[in-house]
C-alpha positions in Angstrom: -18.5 -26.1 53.5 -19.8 -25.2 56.9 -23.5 -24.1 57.4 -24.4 -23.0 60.8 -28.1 -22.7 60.4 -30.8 -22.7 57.8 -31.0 -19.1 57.0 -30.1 -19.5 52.9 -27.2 -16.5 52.6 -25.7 -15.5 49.4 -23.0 -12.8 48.9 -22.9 -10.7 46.3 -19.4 -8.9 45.0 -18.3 -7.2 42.2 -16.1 -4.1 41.6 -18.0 -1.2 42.4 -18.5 0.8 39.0 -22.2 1.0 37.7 -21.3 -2.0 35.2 -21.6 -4.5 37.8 -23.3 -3.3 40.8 -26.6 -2.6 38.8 -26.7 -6.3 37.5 -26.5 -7.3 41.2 -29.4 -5.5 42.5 -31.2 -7.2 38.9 -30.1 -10.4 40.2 -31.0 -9.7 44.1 -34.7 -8.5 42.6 -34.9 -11.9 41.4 -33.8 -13.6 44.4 -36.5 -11.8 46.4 -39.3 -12.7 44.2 -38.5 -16.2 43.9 -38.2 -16.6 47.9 -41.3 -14.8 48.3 -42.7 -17.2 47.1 -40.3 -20.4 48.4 -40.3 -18.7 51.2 -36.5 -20.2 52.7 -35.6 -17.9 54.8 -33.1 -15.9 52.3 -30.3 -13.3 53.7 -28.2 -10.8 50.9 -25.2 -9.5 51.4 -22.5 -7.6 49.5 -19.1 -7.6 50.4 -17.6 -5.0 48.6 -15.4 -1.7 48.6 -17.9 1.0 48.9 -15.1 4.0 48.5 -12.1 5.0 46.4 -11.9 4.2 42.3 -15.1 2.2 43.3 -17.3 4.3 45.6 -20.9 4.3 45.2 -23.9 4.8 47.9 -24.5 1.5 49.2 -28.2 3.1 50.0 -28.6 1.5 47.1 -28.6 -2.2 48.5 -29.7 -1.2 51.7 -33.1 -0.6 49.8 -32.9 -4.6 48.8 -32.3 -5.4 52.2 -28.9 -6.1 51.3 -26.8 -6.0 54.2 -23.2 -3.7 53.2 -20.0 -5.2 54.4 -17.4 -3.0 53.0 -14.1 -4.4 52.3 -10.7 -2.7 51.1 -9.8 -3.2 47.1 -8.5 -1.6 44.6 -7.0 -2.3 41.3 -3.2 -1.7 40.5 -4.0 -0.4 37.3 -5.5 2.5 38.5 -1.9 3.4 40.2 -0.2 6.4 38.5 3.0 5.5 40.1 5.1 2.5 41.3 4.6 3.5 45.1 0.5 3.6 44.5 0.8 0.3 42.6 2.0 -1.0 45.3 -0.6 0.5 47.9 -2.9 -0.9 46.0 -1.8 -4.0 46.0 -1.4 -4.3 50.0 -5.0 -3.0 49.7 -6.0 -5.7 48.5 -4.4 -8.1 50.7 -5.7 -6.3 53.3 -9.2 -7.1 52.5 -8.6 -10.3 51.6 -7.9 -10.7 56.0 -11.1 -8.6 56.0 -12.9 -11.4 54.1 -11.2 -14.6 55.4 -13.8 -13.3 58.7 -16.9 -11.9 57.5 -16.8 -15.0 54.8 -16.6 -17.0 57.8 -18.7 -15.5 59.9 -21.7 -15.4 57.1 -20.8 -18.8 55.8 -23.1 -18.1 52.1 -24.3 -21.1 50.2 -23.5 -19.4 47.1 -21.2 -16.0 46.3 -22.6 -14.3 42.9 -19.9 -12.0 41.7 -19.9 -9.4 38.8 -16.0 -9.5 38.5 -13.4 -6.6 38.7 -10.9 -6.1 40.7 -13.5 -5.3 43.9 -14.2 -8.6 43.7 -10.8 -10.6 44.0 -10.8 -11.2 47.6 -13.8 -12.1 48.3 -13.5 -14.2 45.6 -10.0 -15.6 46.7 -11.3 -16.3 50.1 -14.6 -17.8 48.7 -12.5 -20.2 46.8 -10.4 -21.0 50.0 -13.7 -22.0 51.9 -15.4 -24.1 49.1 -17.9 -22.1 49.0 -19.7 -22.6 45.2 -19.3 -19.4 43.0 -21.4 -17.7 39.7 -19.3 -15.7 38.2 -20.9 -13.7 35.2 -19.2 -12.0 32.6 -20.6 -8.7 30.6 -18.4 -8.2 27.9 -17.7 -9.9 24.6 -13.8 -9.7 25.9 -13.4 -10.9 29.6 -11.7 -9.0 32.4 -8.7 -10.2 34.3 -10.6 -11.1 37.2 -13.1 -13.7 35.6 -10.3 -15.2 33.8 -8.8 -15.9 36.7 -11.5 -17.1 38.8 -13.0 -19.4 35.5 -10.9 -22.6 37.1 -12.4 -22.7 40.7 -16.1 -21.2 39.4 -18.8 -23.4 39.9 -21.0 -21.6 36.9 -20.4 -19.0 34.8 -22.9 -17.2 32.7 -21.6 -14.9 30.1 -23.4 -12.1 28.1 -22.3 -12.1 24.6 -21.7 -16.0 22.9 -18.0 -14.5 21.8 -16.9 -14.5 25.7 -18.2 -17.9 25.9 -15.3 -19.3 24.2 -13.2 -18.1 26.8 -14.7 -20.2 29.5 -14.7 -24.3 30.1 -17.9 -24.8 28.1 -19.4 -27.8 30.5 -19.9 -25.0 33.0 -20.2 -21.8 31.2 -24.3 -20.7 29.6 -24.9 -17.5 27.7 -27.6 -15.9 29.5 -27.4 -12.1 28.9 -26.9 -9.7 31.4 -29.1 -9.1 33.9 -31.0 -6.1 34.0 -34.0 -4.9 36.5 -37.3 -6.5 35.2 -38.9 -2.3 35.4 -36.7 -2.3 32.0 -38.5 -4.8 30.0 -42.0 -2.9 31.1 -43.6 -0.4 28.8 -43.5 3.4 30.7 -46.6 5.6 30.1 -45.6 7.9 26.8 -47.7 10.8 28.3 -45.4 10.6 31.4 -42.7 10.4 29.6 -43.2 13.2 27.1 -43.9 15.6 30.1 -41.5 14.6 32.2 -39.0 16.1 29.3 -41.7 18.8 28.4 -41.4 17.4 25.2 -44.0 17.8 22.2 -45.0 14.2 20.6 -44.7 16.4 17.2 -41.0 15.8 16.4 -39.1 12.7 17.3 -36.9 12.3 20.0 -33.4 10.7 19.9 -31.7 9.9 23.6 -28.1 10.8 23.3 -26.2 9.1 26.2 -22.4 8.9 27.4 -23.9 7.5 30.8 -23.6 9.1 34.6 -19.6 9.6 33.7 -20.4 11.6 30.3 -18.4 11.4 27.3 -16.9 14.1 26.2 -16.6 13.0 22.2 -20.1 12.6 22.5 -20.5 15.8 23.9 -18.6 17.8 21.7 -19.8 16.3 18.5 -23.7 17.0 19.6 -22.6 20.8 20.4 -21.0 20.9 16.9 -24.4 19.9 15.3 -27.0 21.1 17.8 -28.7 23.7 15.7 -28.8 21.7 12.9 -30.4 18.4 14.8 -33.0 20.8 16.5 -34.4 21.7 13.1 -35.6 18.6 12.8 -35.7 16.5 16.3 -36.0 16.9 19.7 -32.5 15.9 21.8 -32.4 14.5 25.5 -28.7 14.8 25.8 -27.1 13.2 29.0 -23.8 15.0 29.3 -22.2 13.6 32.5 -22.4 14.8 35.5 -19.1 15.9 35.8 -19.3 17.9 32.4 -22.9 19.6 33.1 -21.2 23.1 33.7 -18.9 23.4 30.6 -21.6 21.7 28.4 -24.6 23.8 29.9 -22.5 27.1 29.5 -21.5 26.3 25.9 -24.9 25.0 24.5 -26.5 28.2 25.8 -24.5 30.2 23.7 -24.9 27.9 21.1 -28.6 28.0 20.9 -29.2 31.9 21.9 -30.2 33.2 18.5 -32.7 30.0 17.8 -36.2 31.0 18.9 -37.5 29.4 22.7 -39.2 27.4 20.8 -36.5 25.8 18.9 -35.1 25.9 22.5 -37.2 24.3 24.1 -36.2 21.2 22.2 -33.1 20.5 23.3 -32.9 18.7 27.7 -29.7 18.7 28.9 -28.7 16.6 31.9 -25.8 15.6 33.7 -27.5 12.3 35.3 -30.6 10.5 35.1 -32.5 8.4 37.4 -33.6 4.5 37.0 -37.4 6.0 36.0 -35.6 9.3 33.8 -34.0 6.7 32.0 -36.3 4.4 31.6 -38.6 7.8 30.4 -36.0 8.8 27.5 -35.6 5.1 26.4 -39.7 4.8 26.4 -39.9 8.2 23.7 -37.0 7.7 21.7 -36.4 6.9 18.0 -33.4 6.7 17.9 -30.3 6.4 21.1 -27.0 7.2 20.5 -24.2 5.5 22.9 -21.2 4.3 24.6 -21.3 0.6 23.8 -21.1 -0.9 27.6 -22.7 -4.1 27.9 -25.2 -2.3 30.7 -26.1 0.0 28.1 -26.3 -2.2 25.1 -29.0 -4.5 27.2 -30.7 -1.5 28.4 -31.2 -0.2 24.8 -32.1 -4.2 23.7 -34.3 -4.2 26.7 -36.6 -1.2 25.2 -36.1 -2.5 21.9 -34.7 0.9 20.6 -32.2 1.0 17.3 -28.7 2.4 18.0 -25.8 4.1 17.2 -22.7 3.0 19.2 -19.4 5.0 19.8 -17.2 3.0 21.7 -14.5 4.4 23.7 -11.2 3.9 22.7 -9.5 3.6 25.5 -11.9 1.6 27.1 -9.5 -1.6 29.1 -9.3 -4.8 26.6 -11.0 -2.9 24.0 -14.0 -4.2 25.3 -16.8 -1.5 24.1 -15.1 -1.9 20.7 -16.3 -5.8 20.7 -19.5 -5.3 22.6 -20.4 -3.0 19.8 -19.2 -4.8 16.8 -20.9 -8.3 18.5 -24.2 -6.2 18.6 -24.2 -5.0 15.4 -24.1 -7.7 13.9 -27.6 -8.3 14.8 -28.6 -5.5 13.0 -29.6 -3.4 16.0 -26.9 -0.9 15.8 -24.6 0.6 13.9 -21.1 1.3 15.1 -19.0 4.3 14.6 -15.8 4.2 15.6 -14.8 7.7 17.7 -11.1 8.4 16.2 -12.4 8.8 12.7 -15.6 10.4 13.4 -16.5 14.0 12.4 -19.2 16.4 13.2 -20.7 15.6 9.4 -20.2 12.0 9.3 -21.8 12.0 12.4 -25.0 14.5 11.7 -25.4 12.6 8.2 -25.7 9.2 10.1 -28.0 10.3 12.3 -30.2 11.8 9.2 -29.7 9.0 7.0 -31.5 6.7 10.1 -34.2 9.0 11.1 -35.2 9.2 7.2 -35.6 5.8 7.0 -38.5 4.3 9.3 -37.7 0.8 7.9 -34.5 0.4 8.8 -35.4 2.0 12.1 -38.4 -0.7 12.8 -35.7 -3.6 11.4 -33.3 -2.5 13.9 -35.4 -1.9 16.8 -37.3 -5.7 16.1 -33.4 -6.7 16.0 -32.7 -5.1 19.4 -35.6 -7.0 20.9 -34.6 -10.2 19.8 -31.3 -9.9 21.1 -32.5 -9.0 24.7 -32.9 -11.3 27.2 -35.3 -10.6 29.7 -34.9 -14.2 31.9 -30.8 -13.4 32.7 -31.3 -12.2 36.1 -33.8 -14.8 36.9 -31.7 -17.7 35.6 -28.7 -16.1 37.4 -31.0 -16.3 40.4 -32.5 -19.9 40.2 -28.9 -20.8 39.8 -27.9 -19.4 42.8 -30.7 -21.2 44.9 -29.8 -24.1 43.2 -26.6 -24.1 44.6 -27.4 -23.2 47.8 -29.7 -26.5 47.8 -33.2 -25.0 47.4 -35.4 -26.6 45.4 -37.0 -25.3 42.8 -40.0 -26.1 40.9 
């Protein structure tokens, strides 16, 4: 591999969705802490498609200091059509030319990448240049494009011990995923309570289908909202997509309760890192999609769970992230094709009733969090790129 100087780069990739662009900026934290203090002369970038199926606001890394090189790629799997299939495709290829110069022109030490299909040419070309790759894995299932890359990866560092079997184990650790250190940091209760103008009278739970939503979620909470705000007080993220139709039906749903009663019940379509990290902080009790950012996230602030996975979600991953988690005892797992309204209000009750089990499975949670994955996915990195590190 050709170095030109001895500015330490490392590129970052991954495919764009929320799943692995937030575990880069956890892993870029890391970097920058460590090299404030090594002080090696450290450059970020992320070479990436920053529009299409994987848009996002590269803003984001900009307020790293992460320097945005967008790329074209896309995954064929999000074609409708044979004709898009193959657009996709020559999309791909195209940015693959696109990295075969900014690869060269940045010659990194180390490429960390999150996977999916974002990633592929920057991974192909990174491969090409013998430049040494991380690859990390967040499910208990891997995706296509960690599979493929396991043969020329230099490390790879998985989330869940079931993926681990998928990988050559002399260079494969289970590490966690990594997740911004603000997570594993107690938030002010007072802060949090008023941020939801909540009362610290009734306990809260966090019901969560993410930034996309999820409409089983959704509709199963309307179907037992009056009946949970007897008792608790809901922070319900809806999606932001879905805030409309969800705002317009809950406030018929709830017009006869008194404002009160109202009063319990905060509807959102999105939350911020801090809102988040607010609704985790008061929470009894979360209820969620079973993504491996969430799962963490929950772990992280040590909160029991209930998990729905999606059912369509690609490899049937949420349904093994879940079921991998719950064996801990953190969660409990119901899955969304047989799950009524009831079923669903009695499980919630049947928790809530039972501080016990609620402290087992929020000491359960904790112990299967793993604050150090960013930071050992960092050191690694450095590592690589010939730093050394006390």
């Amino acid at each position: 591999m050709l170095v030109f100087d001895k500015k330490i780069r490392i590129v970052l990739t991954g495919g764009g969705t929320g799943g692995h662009i937030f575990p880069l900026l956890a892993v870029a934290e890391e970097l920058w802490e460590i090299d404030a203090k090594l002080k090696q002369d450290l450059e970020l970038y992320y070479i990436g498609p920053i529009q299409g199926p994987f848009a996002f606001d590269p803003v984001i890394f900009e307020g790293l200091n992460i320097k945005v090189v967008p790329i074209s790629s896309e995954s064929p799997n999000n074609a409708t059509n044979p004709f898009t299939k193959l657009v996709s495709v020559f999309k791909s290829a195209w940015g693959s030319v696109q990295c075969l110069w900014h690869l060269w022109r940045i010659m990194p030490y180390a490429i960390f990448s999150k996977g999916g299909y974002g990633a592929l040419p920057v991974l192909i070309v990174g491969f090409l240049y013998r430049i040494p790759i991380v690859i990390h894995e967040s499910d208990a299932s891997p995706g296509k494009i960690n599979e493929l890359s396991k043969k020329f990866a230099s490390r790879i560092a998985v989330a869940f011990e079931k993926s681990a079997s998928f990988f050559p184990p002399e260079k494969t650790a289970l590490v966690g995923n990594p997740i911004r250190r603000q997570f594993f940091e107690s938030d002010p209760r007072d802060a949090a309570y008023e941020h939801f103008h909540f009362s610290r009278d009734l306990p809260v739970i966090f019901i969560t289908g993410g930034s996309q939503g999820a409409k089983t979620l959704n509709d199963l909470v309307l179907n037992i909202l009056p009946f949970l705000l007897e008792k608790y007080q809901i922070i319900h993220q809806c999606g932001s997509r879905n805030h409309e139709e969800v705002f317009t039906e809950s406030a018929v749903i709830v017009q006869d309760l008194s404002e009160t009663v109202k009063l319990r019940y905060h509807l959102l379509g999105s939350l911020d890192e801090r809102g988040m990290r607010y609704a985790y902080e008061i929470s009894s009790l979360v209820v969620s999609r079973s993504g491996s950012g969430s799962i963490f996230e929950i772990a992280a602030k040590g909160k029991p769970s209930i998990l729905v996975p999606l059912a369509a979600s690609a490899r049937d991953h949420q349904r093994d992230n879940a079921y991998d988690y719950a064996k801990t005892g953190a969660a409990i797992v119901l899955e969304e094709n047989n799950l009524k309204s009831r079923m669903f209000f009695e499980t919630i009750n049947l928790l809530m009733e039972n501080p016990g089990k609620l402290n087992q499975m929020a000491s359960a949670a904790k112990s299967f969090a793993r604050p150090e994955a960013a930071q050992t996915i960092a050191r690694e990195l450095l590592r690589l790129s010939d730093v050394v590190i006390p």
